[in-house]
N, C-alpha and C positions, 0 to 999 in steps of 0.2 A: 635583629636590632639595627636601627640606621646609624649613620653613624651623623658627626656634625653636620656632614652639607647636603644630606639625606638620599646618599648615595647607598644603600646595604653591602657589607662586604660577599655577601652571599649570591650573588645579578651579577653576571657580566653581561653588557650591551654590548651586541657586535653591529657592524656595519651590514649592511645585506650581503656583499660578497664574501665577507668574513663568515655569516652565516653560512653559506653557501658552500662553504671550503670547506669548514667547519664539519656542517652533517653530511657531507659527500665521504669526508675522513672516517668520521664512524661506520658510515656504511659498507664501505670498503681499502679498508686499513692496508695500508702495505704493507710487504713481509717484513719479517725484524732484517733490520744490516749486523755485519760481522761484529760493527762494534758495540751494539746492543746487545747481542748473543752474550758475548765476552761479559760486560757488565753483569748482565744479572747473572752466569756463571758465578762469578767474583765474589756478587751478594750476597748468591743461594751458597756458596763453601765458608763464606764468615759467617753465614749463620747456622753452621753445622748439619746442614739439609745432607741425608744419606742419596738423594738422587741427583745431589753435585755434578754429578758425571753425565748424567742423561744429557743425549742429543736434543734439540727440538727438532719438532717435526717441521716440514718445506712447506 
């Protein structure tokens, strides 16, 4: 559905280098940082997940 000035909340318009940044990211992601590890640690133990503990992998 559009919305009033016929924008769809569903479409992001990127610039072209924004594109470019963009699918380069998906392509080749970098590795998670310390403090992303930690969070979703945090996340997976508030939500009772039994492999809490597991390492990820490098």
């Amino acid at each position: 559905m559009k919305s009033a000035n016929g924008n769809s909340p569903d479409i992001t318009n990127l610039k072209p280098c924004d594109h470019q940044a963009f699918f380069e990211a998906l392509e080749s992601p970098s590795s998670p940082t310390e403090a992303l590890r930690v969070a979703f640690l945090r996340q997976k133990e508030s939500l009772g997940d039994p492999d809490a503990n597991t390492s990820f992998p490098d």
